[in-house]
Backbone as numpy.savetxt, mean C-alpha at the origin, in Angstrom:
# Nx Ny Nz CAx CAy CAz Cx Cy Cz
-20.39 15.90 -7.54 -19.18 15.35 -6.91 -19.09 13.84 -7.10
-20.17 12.85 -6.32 -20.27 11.74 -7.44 -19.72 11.34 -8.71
-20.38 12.23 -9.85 -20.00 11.53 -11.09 -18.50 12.01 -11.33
-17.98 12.97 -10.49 -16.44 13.21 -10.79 -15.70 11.98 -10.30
-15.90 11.35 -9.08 -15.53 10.71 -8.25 -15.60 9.15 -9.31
-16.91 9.12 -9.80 -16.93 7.14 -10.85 -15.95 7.68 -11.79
-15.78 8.82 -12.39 -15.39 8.98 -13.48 -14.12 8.78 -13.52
-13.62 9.46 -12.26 -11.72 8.98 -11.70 -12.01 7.63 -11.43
-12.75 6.59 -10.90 -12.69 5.62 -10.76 -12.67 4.54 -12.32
-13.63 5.32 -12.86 -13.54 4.51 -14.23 -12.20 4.86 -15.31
-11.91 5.93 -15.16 -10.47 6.18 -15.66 -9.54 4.94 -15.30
-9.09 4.75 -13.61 -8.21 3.94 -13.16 -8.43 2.64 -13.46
-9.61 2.47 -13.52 -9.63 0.72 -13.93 -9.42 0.66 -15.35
-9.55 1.79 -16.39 -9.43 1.48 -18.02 -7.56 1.13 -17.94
-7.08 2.38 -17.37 -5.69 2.53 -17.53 -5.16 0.75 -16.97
-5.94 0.25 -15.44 -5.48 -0.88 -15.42 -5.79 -1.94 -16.07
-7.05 -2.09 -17.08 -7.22 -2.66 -17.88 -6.04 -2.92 -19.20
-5.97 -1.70 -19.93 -4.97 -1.46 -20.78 -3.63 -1.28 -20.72
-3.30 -1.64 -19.51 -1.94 -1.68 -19.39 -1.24 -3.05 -18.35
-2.53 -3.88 -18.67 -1.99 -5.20 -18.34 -2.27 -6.04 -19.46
-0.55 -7.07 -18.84 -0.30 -7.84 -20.05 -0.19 -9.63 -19.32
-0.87 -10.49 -20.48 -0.78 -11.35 -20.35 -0.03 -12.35 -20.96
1.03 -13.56 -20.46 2.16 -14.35 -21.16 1.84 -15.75 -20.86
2.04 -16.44 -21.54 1.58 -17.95 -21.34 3.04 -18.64 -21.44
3.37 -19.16 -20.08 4.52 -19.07 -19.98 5.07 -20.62 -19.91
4.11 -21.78 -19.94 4.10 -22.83 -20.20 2.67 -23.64 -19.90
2.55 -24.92 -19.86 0.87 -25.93 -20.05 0.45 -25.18 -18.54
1.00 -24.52 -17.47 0.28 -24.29 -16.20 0.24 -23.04 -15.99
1.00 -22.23 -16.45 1.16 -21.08 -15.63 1.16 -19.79 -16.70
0.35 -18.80 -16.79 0.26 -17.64 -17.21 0.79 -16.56 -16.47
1.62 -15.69 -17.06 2.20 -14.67 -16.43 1.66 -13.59 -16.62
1.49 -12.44 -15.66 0.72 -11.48 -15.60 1.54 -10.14 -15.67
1.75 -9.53 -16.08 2.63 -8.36 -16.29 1.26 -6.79 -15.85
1.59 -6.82 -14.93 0.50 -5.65 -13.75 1.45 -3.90 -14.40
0.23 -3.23 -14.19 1.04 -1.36 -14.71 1.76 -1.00 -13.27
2.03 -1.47 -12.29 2.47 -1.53 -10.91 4.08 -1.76 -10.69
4.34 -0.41 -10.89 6.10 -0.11 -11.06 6.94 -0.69 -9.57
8.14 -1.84 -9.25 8.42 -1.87 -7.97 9.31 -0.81 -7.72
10.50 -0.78 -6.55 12.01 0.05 -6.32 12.53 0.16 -7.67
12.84 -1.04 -8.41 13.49 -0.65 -9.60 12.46 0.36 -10.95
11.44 0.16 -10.32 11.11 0.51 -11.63 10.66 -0.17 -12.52
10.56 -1.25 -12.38 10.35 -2.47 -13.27 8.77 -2.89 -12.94
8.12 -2.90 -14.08 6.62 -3.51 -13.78 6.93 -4.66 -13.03
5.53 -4.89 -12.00 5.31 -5.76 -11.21 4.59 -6.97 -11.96
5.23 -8.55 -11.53 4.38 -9.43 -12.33 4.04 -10.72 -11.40
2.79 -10.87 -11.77 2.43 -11.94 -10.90 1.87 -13.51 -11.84
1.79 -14.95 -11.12 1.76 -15.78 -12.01 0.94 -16.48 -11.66
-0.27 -17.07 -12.66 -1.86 -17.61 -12.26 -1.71 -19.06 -12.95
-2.53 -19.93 -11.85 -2.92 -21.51 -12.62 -3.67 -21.85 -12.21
-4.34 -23.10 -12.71 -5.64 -23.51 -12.07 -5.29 -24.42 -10.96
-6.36 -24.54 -9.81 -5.46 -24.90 -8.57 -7.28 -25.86 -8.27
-7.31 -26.99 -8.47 -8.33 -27.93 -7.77 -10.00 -26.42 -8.14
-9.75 -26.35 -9.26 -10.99 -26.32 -9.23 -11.44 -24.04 -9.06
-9.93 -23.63 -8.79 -9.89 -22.89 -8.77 -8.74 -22.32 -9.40
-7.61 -21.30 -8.86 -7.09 -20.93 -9.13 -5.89 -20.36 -8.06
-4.33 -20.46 -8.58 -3.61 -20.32 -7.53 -2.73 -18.71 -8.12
-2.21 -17.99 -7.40 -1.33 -16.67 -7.53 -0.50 -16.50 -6.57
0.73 -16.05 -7.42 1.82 -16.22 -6.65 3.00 -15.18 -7.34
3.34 -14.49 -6.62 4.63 -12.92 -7.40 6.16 -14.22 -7.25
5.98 -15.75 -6.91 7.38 -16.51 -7.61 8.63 -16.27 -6.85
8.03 -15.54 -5.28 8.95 -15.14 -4.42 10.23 -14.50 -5.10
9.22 -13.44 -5.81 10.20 -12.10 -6.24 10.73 -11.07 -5.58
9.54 -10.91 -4.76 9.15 -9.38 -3.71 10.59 -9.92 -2.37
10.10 -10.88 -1.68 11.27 -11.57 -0.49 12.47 -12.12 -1.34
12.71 -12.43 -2.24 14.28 -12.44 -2.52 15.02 -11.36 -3.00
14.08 -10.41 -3.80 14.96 -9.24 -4.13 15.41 -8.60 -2.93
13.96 -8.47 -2.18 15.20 -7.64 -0.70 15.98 -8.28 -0.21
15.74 -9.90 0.14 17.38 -10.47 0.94 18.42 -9.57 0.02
18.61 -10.17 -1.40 19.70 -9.91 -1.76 20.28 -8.49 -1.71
19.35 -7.61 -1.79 19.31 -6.29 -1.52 19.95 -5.89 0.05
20.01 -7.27 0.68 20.49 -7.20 1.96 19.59 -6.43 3.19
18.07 -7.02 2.50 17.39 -6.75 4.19 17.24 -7.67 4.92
17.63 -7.64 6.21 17.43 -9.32 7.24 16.09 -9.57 7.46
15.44 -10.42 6.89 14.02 -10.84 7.26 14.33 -11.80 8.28
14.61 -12.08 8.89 14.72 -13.07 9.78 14.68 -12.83 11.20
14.53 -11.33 11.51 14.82 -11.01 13.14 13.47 -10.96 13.03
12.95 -11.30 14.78 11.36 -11.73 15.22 10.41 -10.36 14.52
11.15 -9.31 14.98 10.30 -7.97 14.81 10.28 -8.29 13.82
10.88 -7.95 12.42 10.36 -7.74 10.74 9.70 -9.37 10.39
9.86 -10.28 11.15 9.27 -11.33 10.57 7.37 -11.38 11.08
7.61 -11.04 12.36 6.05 -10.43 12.57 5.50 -9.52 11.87
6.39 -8.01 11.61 5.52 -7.34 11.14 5.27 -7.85 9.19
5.82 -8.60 8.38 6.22 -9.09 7.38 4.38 -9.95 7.58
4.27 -11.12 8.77 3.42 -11.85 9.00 2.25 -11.18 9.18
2.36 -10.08 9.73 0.99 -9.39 9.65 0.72 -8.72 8.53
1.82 -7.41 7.75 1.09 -7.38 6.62 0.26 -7.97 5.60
1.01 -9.40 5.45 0.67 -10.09 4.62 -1.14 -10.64 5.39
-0.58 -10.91 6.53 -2.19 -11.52 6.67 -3.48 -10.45 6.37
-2.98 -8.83 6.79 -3.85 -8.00 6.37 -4.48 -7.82 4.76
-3.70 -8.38 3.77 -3.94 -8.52 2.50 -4.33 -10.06 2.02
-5.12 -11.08 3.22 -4.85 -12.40 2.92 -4.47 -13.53 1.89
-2.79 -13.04 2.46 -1.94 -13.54 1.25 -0.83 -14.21 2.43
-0.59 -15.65 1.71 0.35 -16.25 2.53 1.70 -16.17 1.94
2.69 -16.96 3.19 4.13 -17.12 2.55 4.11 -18.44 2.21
4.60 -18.71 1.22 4.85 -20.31 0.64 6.16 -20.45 0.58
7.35 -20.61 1.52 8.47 -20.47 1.19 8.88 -18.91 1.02
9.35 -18.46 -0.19 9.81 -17.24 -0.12 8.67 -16.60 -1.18
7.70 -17.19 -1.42 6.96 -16.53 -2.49 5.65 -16.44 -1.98
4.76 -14.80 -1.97 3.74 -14.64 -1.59 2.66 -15.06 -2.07
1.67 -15.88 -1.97 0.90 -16.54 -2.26 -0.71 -16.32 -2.02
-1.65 -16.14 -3.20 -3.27 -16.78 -2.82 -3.95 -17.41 -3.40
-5.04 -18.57 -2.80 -5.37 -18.88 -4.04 -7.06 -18.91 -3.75
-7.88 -18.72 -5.00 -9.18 -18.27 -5.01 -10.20 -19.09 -6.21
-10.82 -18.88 -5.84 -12.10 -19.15 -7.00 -12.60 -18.44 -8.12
-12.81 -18.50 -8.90 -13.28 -17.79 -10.50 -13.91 -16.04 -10.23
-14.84 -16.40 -8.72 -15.64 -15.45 -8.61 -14.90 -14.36 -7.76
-13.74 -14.82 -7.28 -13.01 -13.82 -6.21 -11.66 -13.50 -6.91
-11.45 -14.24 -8.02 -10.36 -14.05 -8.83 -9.90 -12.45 -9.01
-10.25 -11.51 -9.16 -9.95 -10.21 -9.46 -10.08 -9.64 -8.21
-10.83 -9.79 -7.08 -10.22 -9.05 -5.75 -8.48 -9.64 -5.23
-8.48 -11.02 -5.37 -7.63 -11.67 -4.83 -5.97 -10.98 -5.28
-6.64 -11.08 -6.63 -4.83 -10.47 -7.91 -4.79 -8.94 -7.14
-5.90 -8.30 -6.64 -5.83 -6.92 -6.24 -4.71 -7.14 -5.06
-5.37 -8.05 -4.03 -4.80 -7.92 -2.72 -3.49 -8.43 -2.91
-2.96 -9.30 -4.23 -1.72 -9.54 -4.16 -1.09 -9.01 -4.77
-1.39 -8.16 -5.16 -0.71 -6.90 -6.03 -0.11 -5.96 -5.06
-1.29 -5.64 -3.87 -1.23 -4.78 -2.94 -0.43 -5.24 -2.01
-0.38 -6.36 -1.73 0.40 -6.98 -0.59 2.15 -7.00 -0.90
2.65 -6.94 -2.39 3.34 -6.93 -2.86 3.97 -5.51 -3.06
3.54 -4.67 -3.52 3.29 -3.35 -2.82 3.74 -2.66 -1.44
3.11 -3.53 -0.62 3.20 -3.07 0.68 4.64 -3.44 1.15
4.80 -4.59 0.78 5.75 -5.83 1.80 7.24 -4.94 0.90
7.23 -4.41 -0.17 8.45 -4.10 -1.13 8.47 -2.34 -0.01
7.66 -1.04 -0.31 7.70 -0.35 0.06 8.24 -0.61 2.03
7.40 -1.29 2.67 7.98 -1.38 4.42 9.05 -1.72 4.55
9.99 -2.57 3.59 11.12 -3.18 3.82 12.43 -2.34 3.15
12.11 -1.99 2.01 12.82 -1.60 1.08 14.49 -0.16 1.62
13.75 0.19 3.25 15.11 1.02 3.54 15.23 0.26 4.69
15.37 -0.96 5.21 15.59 -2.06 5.66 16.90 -2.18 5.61
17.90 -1.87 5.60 19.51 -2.47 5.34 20.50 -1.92 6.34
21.29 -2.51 6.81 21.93 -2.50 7.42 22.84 -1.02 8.14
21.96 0.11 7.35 22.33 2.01 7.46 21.00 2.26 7.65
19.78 1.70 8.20 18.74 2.00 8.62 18.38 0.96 9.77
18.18 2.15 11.25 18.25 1.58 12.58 16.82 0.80 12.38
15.32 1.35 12.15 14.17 0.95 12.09 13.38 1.40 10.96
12.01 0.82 11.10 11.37 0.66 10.12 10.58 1.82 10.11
10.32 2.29 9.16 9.34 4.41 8.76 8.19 3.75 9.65
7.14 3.29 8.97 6.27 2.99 10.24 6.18 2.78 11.45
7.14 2.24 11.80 7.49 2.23 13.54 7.69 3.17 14.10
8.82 3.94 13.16 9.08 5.41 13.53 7.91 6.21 13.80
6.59 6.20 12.49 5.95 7.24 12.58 5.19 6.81 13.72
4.99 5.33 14.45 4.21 4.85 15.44 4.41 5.44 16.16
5.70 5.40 16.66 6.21 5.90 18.13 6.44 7.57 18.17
6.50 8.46 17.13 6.13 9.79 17.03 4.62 10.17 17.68
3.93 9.24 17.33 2.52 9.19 17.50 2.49 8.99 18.68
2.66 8.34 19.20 2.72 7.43 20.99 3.77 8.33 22.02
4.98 8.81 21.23 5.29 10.28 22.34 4.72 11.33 22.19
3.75 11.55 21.14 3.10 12.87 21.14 1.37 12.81 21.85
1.33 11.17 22.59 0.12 11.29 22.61 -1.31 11.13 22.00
-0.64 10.99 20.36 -1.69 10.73 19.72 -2.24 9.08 19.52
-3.83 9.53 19.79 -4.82 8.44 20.46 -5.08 8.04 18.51
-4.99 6.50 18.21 -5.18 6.14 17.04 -5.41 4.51 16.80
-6.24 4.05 15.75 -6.04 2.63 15.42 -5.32 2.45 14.30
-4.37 1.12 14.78 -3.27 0.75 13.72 -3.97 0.12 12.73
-3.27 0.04 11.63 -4.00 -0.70 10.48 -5.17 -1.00 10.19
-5.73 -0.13 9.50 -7.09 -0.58 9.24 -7.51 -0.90 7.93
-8.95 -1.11 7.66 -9.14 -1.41 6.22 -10.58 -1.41 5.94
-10.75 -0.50 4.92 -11.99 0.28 4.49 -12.42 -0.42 3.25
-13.53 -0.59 2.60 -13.91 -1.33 1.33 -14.17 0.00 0.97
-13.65 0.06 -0.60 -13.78 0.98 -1.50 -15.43 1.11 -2.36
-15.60 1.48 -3.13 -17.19 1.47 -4.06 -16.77 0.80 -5.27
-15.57 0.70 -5.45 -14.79 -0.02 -6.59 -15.19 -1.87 -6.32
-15.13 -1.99 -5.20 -15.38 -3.14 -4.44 -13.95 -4.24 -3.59
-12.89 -2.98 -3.88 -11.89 -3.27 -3.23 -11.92 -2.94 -2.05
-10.74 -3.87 -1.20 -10.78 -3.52 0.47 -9.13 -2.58 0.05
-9.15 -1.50 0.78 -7.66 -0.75 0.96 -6.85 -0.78 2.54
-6.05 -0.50 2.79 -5.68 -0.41 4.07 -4.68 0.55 4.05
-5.15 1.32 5.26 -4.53 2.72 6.12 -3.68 1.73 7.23
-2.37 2.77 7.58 -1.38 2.85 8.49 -2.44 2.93 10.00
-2.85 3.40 9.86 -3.65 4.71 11.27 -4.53 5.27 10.79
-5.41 5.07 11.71 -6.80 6.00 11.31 -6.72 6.33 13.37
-7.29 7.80 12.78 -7.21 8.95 14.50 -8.73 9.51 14.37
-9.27 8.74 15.45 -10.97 9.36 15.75 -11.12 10.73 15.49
-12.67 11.06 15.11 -12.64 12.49 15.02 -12.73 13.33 16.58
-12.65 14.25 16.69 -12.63 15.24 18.04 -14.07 15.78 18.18
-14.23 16.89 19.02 -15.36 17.98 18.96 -14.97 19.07 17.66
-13.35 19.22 17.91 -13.02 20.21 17.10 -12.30 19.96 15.46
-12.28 18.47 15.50 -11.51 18.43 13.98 -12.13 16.66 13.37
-12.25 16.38 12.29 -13.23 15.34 11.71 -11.71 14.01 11.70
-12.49 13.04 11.58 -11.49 11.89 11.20 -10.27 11.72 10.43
-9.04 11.36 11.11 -8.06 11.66 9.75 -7.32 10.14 9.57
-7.29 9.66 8.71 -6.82 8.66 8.11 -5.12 8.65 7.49
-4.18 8.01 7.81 -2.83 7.89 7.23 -2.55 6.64 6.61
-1.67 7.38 6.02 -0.84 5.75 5.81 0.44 6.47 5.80
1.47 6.12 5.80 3.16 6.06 5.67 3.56 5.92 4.42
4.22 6.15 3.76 5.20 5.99 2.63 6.51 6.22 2.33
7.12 4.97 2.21 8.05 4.94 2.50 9.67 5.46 1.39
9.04 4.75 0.40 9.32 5.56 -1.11 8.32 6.11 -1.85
8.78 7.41 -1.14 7.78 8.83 -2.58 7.99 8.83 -3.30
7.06 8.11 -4.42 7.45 8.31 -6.10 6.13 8.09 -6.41
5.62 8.30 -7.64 4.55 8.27 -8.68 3.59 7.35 -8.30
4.24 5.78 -8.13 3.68 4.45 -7.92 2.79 4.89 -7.09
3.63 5.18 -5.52 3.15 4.87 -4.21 2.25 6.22 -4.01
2.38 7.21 -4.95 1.43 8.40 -4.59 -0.19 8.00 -4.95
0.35 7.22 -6.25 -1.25 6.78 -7.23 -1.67 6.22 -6.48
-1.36 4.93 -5.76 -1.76 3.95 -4.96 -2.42 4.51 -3.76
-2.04 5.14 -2.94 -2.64 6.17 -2.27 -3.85 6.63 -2.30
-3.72 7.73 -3.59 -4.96 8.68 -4.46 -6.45 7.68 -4.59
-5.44 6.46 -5.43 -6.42 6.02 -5.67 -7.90 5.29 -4.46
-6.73 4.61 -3.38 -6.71 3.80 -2.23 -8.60 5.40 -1.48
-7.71 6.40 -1.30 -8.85 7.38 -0.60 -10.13 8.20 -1.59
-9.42 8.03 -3.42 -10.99 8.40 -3.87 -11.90 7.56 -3.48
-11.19 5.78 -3.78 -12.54 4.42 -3.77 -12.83 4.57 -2.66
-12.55 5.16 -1.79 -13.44 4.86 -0.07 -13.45 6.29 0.73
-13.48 7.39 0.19 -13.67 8.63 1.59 -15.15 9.20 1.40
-16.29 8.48 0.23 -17.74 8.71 -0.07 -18.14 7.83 1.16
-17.28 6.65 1.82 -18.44 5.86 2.79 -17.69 6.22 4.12
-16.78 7.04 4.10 -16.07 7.81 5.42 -17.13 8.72 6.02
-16.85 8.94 7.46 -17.86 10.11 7.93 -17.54 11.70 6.97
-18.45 12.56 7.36 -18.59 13.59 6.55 -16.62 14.15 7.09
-16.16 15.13 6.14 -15.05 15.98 6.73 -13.54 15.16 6.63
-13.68 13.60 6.72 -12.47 12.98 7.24 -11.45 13.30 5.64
-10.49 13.10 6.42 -9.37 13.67 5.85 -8.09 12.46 5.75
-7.67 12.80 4.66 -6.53 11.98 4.61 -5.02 12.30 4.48
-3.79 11.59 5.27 -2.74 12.04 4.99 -1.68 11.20 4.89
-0.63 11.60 3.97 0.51 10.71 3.26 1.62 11.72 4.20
2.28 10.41 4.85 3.78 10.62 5.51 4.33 10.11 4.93
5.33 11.21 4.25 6.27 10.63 3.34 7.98 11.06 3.74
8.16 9.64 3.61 9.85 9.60 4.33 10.70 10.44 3.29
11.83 11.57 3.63 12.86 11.67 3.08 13.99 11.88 4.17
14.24 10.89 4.54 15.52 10.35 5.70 16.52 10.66 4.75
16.47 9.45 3.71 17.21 9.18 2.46 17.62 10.22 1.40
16.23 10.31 1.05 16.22 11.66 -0.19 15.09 12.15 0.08
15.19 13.62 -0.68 14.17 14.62 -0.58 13.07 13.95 -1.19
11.18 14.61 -1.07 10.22 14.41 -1.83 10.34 14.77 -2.84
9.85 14.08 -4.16 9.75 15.19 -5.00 8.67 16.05 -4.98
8.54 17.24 -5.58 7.56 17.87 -5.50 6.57 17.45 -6.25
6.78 16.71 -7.46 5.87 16.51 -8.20 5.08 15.35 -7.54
5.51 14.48 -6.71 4.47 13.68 -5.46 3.59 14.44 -4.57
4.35 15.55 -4.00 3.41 16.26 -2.96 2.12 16.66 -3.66
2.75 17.45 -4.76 1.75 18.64 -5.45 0.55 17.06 -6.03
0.80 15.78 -6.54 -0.30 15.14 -7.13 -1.25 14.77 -5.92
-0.95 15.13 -4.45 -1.28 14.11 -3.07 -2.42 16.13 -3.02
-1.83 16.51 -2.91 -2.63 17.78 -2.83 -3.49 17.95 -3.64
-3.23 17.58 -4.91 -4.77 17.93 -6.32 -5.77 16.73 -6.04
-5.57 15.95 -5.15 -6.43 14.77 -4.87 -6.79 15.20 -2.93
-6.35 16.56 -2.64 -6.59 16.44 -1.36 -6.32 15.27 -0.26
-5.24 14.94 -0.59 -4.48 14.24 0.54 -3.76 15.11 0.87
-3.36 15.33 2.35 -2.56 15.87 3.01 -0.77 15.57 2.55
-0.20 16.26 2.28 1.14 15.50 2.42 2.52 15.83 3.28
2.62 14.87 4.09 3.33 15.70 5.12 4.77 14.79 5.00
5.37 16.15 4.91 7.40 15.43 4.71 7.24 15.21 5.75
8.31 13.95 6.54 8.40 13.33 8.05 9.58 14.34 8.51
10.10 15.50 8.00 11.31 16.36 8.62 10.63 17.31 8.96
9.26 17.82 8.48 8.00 18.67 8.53 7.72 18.37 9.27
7.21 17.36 10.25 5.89 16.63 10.45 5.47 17.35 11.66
6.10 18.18 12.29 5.78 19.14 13.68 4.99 19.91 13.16
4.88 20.09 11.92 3.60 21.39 11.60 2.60 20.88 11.55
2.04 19.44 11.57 0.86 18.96 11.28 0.52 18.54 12.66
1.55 18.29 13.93 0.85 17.76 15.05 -0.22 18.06 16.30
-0.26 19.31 15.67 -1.61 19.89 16.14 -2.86 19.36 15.55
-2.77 19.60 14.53 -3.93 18.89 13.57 -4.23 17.00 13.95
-3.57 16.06 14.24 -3.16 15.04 14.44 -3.58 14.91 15.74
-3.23 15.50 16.81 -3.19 14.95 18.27 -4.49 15.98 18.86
-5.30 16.32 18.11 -6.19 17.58 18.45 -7.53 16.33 18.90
C-alpha cells in the first residue's frame, strides 16, 4: 500500500514538474505558468523576484480583481474576514489587491505551493459570490453542520509526506462507533478542484489515525456534478457527497 501511495505521489510531482512553464518577463521578474486550471480555465500564473536576499511571489492581484470585476463584493466585513483568514491559513498576504509571499531559497518551493493553494482557495470560496448568491457554500455547509449538531473543528491543516501542509474545511472527531472524517467543501466541481483534493488526502491520510475517512461536498446549487468528478473522488476513496444529497450522509457525519 505504501509503494502505491509514493508512486501516486511521484506521478503528481513529475506531471507538476512537466507541465510548468517558465517566462522571463523582464531584468526582475520571471513568470511562472503553474498546470493549475482557474474558473476560466485558464492556467494559473504566478510571478517570482529576488527580494533582499531572498525571494518575493505574487499571482499580480489576478485572483481579487478578476472576481471584483466578475462582480463579487469583497468589501463587506464577513467576506473580508473570511478572505483574511484564508489567506492567513496559507501564509500569504494581501499587498493591495495582489496575494503575496515572500521566502528564502530554502522555503522557495513550499511557499509557490501555498500560493498556488491560496489562490486556489480564495478563487473557488468566492467565485459564486455575486449578487444571485445569498451566502457563501462553506458557511452554508457550516451551519448544516451546527443545526444538525455536528460536533467538528473548522479549518485545519495536516502536513503531507510530500512535505506539504494541506488544509481541510472540517475535520469531525472519531466516535466509539465510526473513525475520523475529514472534509473540505467544493465549491466548483470540476477536474482542477477534484485533483487538488485527491491529491491534498493521498499526501496525508498515511499520518491520519487508522480508518479516517475523507469527504468532498460538492455544491450543485448552480449546476449539476459531473459524474466524471464524483466517480474520480470515489477511485481515490473520497467520499463524495452532492450538497442536494447531503441527508444521506448525516448519519455517518453526526454519529
Amino acid at each position: 500500500m505504501i509503494q502505491d501511495i509514493q508512486e501516486l505521489i511521484d506521478e503528481y510531482l513529475r506531471w507538476l514538474k512537466d507541465k510548468t512553464i517558465l517566462h522571463q518577463v523582464d531584468d526582475q521578474w520571471v513568470e511562472i505558468t503553474t498546470p493549475y486550471l482557474d474558473r476560466h480555465n485558464d492556467y494559473m500564473q504566478v510571478y517570482v523576484r529576488r527580494d533582499n536576499g531572498g525571494f518575493t511571489l505574487t499571482d499580480d492581484g489576478y485572483i481579487i480583481t478578476d472576481l471584483t470585476v466578475s462582480g463579487c463584493d469583497l468589501s463587506t466585513d464577513k467576506r473580508r474576514r473570511l478572505l483574511e483568514t484564508t489567506l492567513n491559513g496559507f501564509g500569504v498576504k494581501l499587498d493591495g489587491q495582489a496575494l503575496t509571499v515572500r521566502t528564502s531559497r530554502t522555503e522557495f518551493a513550499l511557499r509557490k505551493h501555498n500560493l498556488i493553494q491560496a489562490m486556489l482557495a480564495v478563487n473557488d470560496l468566492f467565485s459564486l459570490a455575486s449578487p444571485f448568491v445569498a451566502s457563501l457554500f462553506r458557511e452554508d455547509v457550516e451551519a448544516w453542520l451546527g443545526r444538525n449538531h455536528v460536533r467538528y473543528v473548522p479549518q485545519v491543516k495536516f502536513a503531507g509526506t510530500s512535505g506539504y501542509d494541506h488544509y481541510f474545511d472540517f475535520a469531525i472527531p472519531s466516535s466509539d462507533s465510526i473513525p475520523e472524517r475529514i472534509l473540505r467543501t467544493i465549491t466548483q466541481p470540476n477536474k482542477n478542484t477534484a485533483q487538488t483534493l485527491v491529491f491534498a488526502w493521498i499526501d496525508t491520510r498515511e499520518d491520519r489515525p487508522a480508518r479516517s475517512q475523507a469527504y468532498a461536498i460538492l455544491n450543485d446549487t448552480e449546476n449539476p456534478v459531473p459524474a466524471s468528478v464524483v466517480d474520480a473522488l470515489s477511485n481515490y476513496e473520497v467520499v463524495p457527497v452532492v450538497w442536494s444529497e447531503r441527508e444521506q450522509v448525516l448519519d455517518r457525519l453526526a454519529a
